[in-house]
GUVO-311440 format. One record per residue: residue in three letters; y, z, x of N, C-alpha, C, O in turn. Coordinates in nm, 3 decimals. Each point is the difference from the previous one (the first is absolute). Layout:
# residues N
[r 'ala', [Y, Z, X], [Y, Z, X], [Y, Z, X], [Y, Z, X]];
...
This chain:
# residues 136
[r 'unk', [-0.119, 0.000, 0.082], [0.119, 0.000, -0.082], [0.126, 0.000, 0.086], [0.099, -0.058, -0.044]];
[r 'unk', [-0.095, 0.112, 0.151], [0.063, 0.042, 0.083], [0.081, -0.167, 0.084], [0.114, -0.046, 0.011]];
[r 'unk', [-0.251, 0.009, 0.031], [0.015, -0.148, 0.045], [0.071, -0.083, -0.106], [0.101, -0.064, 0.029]];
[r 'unk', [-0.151, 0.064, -0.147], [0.083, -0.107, -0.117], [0.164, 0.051, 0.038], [0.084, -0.060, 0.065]];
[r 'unk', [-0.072, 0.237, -0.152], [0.133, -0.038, 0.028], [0.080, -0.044, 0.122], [0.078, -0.095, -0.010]];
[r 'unk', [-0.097, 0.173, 0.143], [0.073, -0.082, 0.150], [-0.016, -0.151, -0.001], [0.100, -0.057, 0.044]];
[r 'unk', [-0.205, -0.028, -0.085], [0.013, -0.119, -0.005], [0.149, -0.069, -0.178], [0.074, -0.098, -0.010]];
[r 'unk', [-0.099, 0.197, -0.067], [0.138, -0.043, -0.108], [0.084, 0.001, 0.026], [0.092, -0.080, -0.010]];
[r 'unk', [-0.104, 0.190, 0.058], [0.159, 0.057, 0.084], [0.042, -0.115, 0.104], [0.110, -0.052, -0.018]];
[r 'unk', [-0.181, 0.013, 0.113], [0.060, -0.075, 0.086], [0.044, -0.148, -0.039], [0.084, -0.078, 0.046]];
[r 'unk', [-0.189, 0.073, -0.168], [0.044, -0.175, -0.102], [0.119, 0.044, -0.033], [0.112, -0.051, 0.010]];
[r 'unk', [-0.154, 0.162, -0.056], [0.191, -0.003, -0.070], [0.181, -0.023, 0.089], [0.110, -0.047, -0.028]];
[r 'unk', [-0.175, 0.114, 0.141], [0.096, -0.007, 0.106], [-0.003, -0.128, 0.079], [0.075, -0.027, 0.093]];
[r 'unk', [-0.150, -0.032, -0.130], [-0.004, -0.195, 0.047], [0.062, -0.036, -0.108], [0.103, -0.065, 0.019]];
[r 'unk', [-0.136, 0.087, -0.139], [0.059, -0.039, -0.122], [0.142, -0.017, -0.023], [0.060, -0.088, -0.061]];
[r 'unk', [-0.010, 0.216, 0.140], [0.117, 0.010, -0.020], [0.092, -0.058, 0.097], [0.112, -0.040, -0.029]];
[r 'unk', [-0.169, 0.038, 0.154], [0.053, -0.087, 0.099], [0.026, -0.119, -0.049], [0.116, -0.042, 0.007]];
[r 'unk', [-0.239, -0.051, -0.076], [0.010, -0.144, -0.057], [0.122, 0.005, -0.095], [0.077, -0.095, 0.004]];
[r 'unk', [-0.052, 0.205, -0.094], [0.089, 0.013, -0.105], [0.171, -0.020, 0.048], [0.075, 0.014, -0.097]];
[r 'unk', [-0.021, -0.036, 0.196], [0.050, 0.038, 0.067], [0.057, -0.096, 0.045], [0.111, 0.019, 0.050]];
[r 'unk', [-0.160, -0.139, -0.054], [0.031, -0.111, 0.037], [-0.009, -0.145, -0.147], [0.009, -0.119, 0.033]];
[r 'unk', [-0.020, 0.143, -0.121], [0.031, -0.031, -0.135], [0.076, 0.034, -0.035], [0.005, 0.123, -0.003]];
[r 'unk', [0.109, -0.196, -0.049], [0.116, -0.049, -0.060], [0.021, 0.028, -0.173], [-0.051, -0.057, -0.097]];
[r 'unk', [0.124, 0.141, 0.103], [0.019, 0.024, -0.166], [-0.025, -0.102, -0.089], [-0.079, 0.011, -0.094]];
[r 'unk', [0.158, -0.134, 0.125], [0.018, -0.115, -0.090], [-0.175, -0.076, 0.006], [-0.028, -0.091, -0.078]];
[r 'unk', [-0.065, 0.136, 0.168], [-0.106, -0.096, 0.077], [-0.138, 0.130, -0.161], [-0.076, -0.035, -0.091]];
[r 'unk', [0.112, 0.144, 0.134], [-0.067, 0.119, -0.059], [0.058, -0.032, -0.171], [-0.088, -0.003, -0.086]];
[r 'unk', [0.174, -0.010, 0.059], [-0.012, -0.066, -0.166], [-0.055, -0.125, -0.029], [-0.074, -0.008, -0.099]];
[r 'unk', [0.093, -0.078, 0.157], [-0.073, -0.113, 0.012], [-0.126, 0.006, 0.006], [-0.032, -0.061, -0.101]];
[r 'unk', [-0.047, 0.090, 0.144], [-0.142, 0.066, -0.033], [-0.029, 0.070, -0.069], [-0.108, 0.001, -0.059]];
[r 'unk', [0.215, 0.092, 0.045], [-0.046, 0.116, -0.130], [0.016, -0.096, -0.115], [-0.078, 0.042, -0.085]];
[r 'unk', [0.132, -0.135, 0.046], [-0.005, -0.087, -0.099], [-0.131, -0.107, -0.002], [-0.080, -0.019, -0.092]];
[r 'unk', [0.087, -0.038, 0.213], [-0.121, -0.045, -0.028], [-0.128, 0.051, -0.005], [-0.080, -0.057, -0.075]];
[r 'unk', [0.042, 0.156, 0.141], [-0.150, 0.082, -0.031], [0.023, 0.046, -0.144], [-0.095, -0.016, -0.077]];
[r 'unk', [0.223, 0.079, 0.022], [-0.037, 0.028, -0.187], [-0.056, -0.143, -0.073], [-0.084, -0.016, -0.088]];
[r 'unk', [0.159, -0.070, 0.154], [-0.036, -0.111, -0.089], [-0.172, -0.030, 0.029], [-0.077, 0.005, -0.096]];
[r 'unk', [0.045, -0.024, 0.186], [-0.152, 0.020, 0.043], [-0.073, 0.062, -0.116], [-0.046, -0.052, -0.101]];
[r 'unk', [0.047, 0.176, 0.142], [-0.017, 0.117, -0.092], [0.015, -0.038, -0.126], [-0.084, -0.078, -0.046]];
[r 'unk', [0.176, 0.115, -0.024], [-0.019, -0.086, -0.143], [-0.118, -0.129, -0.034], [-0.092, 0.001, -0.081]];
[r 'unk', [0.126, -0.086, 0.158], [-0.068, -0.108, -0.031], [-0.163, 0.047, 0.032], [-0.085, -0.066, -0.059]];
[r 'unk', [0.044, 0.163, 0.138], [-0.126, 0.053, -0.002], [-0.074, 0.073, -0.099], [-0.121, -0.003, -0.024]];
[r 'unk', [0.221, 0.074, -0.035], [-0.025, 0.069, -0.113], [-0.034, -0.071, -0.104], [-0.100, 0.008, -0.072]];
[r 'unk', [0.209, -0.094, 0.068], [-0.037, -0.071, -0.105], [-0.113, -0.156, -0.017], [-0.040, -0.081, -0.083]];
[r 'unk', [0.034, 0.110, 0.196], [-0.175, -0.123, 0.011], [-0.097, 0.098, -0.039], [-0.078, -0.024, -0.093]];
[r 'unk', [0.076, 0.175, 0.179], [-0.090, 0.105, -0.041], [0.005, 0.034, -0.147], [-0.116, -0.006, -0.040]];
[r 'unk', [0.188, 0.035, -0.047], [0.018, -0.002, -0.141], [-0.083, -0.102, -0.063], [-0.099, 0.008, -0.073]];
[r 'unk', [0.166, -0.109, 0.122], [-0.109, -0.144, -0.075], [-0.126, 0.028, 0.032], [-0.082, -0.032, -0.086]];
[r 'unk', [0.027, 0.098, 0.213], [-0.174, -0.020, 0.021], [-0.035, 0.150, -0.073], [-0.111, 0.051, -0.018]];
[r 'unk', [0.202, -0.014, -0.006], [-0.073, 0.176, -0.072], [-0.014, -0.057, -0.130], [-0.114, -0.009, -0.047]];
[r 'unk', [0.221, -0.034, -0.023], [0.006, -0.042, -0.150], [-0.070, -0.108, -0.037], [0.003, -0.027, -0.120]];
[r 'unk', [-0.084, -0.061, 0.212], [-0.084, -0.087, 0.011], [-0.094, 0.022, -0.129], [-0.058, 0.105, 0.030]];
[r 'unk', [0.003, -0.151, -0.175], [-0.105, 0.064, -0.052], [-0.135, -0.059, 0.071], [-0.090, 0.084, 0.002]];
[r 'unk', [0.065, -0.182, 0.042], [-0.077, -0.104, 0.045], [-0.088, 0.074, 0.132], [-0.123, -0.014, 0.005]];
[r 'unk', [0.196, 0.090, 0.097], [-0.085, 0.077, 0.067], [-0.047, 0.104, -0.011], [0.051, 0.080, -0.078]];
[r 'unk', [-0.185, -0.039, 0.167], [-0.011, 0.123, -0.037], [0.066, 0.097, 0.078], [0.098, -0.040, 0.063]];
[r 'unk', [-0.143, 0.202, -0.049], [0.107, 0.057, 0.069], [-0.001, -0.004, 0.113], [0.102, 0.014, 0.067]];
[r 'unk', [-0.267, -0.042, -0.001], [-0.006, 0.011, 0.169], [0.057, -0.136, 0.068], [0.049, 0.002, 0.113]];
[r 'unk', [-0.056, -0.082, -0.167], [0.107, -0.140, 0.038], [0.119, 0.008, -0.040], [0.058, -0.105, 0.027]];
[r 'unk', [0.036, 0.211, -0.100], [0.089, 0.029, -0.002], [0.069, 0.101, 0.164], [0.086, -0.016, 0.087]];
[r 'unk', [-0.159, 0.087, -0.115], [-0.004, 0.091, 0.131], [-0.015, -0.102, 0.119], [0.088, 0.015, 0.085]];
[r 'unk', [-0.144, -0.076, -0.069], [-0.013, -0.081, 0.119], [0.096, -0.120, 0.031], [0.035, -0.052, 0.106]];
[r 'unk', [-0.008, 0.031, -0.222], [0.150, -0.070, 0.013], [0.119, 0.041, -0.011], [0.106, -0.063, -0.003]];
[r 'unk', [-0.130, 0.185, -0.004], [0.177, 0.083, 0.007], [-0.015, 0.077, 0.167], [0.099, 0.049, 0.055]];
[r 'unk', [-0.209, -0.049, -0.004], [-0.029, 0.065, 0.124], [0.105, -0.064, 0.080], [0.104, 0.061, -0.022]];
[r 'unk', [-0.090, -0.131, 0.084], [0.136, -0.103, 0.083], [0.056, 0.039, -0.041], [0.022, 0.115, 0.039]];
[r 'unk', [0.047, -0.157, -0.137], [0.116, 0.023, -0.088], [0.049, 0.149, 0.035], [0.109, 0.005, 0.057]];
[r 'unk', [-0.171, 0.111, -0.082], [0.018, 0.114, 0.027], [0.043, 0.046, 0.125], [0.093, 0.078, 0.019]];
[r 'unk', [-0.188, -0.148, 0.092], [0.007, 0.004, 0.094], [0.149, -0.038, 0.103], [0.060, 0.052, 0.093]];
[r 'unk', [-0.049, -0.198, -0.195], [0.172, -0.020, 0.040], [0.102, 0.062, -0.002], [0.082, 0.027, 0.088]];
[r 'unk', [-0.096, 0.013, -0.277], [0.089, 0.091, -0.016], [0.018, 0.142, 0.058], [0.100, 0.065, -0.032]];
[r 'unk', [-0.184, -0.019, 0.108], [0.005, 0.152, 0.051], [0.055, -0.061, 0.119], [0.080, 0.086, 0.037]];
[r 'unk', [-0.071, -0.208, 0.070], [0.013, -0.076, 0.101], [0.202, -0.028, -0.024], [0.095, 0.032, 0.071]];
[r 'unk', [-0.103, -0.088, -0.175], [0.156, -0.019, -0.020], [0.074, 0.119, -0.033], [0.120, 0.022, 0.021]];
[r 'unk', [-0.180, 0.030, -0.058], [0.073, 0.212, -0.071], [0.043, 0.031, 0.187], [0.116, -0.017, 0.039]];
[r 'unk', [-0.185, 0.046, 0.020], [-0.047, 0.010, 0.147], [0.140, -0.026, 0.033], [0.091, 0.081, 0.019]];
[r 'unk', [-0.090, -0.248, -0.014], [0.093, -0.056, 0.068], [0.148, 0.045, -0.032], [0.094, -0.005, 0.080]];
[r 'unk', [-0.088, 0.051, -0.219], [0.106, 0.002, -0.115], [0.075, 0.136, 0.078], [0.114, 0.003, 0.046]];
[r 'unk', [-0.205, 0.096, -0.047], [0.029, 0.128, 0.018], [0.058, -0.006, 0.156], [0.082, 0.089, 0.026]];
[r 'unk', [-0.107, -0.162, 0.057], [0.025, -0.083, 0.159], [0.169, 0.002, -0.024], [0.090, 0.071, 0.045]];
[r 'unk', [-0.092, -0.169, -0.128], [0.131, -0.069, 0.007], [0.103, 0.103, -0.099], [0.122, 0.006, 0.018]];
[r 'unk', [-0.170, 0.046, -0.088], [0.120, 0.125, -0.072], [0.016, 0.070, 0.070], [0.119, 0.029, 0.003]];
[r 'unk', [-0.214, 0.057, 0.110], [-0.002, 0.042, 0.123], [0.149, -0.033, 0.092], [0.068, 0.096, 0.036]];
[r 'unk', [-0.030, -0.221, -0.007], [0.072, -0.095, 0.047], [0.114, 0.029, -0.021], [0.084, 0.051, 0.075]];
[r 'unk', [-0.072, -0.105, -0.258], [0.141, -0.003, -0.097], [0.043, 0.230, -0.012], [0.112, 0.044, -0.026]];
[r 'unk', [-0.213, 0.028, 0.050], [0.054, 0.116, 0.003], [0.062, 0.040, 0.184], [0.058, 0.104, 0.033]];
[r 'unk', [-0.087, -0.205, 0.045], [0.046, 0.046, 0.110], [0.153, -0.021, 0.020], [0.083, 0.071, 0.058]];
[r 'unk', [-0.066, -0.221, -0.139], [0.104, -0.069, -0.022], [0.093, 0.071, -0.011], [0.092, 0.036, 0.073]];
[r 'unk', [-0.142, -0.006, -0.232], [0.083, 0.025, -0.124], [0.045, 0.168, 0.052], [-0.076, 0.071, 0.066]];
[r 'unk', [0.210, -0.030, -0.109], [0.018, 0.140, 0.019], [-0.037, 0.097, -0.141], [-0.025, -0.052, -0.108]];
[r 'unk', [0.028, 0.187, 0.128], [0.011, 0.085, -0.097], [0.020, -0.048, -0.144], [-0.080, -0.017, -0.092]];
[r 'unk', [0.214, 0.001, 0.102], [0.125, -0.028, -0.121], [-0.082, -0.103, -0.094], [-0.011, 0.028, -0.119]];
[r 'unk', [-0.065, -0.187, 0.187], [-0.069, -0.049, -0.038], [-0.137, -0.014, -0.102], [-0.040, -0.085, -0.079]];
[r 'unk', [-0.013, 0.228, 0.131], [-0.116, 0.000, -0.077], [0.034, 0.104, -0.117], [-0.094, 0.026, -0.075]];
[r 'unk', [0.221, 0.038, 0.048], [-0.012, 0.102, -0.088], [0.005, -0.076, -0.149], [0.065, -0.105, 0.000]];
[r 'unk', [-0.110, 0.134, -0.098], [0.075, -0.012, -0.133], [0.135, 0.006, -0.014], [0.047, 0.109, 0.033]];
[r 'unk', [0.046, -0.208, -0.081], [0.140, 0.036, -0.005], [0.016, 0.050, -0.114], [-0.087, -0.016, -0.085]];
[r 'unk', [0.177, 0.074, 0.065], [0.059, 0.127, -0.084], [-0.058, 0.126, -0.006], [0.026, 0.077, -0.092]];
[r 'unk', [-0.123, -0.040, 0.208], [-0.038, 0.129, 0.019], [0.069, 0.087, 0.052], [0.064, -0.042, 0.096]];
[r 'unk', [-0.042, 0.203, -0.133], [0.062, 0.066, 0.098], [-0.020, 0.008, 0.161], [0.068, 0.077, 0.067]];
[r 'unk', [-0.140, -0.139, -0.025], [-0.117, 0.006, 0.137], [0.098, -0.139, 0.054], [0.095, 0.004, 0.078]];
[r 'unk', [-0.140, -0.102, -0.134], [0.075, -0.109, 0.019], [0.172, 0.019, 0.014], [0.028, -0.058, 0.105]];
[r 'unk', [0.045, 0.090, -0.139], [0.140, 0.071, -0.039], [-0.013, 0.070, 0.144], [0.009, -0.060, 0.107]];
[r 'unk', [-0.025, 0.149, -0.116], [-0.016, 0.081, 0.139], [-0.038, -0.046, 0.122], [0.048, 0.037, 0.108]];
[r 'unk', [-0.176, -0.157, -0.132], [0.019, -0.096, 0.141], [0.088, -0.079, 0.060], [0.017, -0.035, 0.117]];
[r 'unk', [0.054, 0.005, -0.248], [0.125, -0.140, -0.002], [0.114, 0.092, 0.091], [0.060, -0.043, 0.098]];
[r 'unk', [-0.044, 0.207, -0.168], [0.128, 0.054, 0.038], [-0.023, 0.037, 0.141], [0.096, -0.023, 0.073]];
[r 'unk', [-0.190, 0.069, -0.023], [-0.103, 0.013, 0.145], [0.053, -0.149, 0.067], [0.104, 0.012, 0.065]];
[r 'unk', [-0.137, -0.095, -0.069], [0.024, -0.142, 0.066], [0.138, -0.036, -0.005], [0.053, -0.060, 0.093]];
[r 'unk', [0.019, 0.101, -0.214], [0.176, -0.064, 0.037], [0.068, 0.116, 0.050], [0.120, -0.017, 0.018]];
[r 'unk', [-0.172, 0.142, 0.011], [0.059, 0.100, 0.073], [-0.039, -0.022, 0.155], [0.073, 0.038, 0.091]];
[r 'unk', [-0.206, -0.109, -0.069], [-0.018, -0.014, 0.173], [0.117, -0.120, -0.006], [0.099, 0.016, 0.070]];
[r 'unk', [-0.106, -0.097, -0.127], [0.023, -0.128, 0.023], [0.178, 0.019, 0.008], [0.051, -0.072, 0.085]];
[r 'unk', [0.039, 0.155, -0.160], [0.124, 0.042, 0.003], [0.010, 0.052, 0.187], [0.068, -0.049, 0.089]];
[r 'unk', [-0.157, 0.156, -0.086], [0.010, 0.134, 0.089], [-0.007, -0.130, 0.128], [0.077, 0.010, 0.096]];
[r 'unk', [-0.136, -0.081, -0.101], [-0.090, -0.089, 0.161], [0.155, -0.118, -0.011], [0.025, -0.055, 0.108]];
[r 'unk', [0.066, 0.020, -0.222], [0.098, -0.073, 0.022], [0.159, 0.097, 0.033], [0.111, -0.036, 0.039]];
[r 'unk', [-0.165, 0.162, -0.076], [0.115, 0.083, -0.002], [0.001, 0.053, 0.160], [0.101, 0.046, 0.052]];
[r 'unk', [-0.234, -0.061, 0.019], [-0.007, 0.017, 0.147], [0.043, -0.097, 0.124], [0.050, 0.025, 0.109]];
[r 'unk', [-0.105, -0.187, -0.192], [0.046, -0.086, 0.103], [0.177, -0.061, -0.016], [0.063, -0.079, 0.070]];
[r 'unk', [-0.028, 0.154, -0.188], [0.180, 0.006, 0.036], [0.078, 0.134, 0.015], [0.116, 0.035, -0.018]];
[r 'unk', [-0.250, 0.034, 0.066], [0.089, 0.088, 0.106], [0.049, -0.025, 0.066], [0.120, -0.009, 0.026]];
[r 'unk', [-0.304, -0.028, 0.067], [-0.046, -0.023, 0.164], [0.130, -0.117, 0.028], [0.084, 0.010, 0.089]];
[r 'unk', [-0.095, -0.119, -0.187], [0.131, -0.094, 0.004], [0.153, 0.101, 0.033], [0.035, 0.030, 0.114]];
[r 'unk', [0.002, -0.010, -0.177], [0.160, 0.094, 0.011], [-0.044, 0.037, 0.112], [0.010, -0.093, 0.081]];
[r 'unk', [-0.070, 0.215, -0.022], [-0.055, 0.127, 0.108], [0.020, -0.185, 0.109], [0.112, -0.009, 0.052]];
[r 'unk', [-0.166, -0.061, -0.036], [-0.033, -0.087, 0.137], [0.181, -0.066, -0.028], [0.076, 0.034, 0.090]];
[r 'unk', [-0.027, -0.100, -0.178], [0.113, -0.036, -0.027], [0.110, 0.142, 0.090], [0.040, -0.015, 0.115]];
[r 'unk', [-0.021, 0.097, -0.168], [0.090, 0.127, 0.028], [-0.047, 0.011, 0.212], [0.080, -0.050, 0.079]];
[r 'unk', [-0.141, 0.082, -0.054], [-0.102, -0.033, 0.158], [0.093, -0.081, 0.056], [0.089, 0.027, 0.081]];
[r 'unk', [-0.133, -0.176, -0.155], [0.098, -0.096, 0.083], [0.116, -0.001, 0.024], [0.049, -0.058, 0.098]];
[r 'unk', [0.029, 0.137, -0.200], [0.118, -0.030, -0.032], [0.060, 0.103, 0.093], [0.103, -0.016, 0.066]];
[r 'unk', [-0.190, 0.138, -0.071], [0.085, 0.138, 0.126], [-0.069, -0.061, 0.147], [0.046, 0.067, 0.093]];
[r 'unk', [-0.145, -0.176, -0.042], [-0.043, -0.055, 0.064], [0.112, -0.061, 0.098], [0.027, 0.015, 0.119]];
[r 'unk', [0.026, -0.088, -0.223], [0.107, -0.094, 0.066], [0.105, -0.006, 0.020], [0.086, 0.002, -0.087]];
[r 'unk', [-0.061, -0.011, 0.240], [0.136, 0.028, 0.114], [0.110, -0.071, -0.068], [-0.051, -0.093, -0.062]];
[r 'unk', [0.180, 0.094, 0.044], [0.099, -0.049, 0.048], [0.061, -0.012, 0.098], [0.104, -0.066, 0.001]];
């Protein structure tokens, strides 16, 4: 057991390395196309379940692939949201109009004030420098 997990663990940390180098815009783009996959699997699988014409073990045996894909594209799916959450910040994934959400927004335009209210200090503070700097 021991061995499985150190070997997950270390997929995962390859995993994430690979993640890393995918492109937000590249990671929706796939996430769109594997749903569409998906769907369209389901729904071939639907047709061979609702089939009246077979019986059930040739049902089963023809949704076997099928299944198989779809747990294969889920896989991939969960890869690439992986991706779009590395991307994407906080503020992004909340529900909007939550108090949580509200509080992240006010969190982010208070760094985002505080980090512009610093670099026109450092501006004035290096401005004022030069100015007692320089000889007449």
């Amino acid at each position: 057991m021991a061995a499985y997990r150190a070997t997950s663990e270390a997929s995962e940390s390859v995993a994430d390395e690979e993640l890393e180098g995918i492109s937000l815009e590249e990671a929706l783009i796939k996430v769109d196309h594997i749903s569409a996959e998906i769907k369209e699997l389901e729904m071939l699988k639907k047709k061979v379940i609702t089939n009246p014409t077979m019986t059930d073990i040739s049902k089963k045996l023809r949704c076997k692939p099928m299944n198989i894909k779809i747990k294969e594209h889920k896989r991939d799916m969960n890869k690439y949201e992986k991706v779009r959450a590395l991307h994407l910040g906080v503020l992004d994934k909340l529900p909007k109009g939550t108090p949580l959400y509200d509080f992240a927004f006010n969190c982010q335009y208070a760094r985002k004030m505080q980090n512009i209210a610093t670099k026109k200090i450092e501006e004035e503070k290096n401005q004022i420098n030069s100015f007692l700097n320089e000889e007449y």
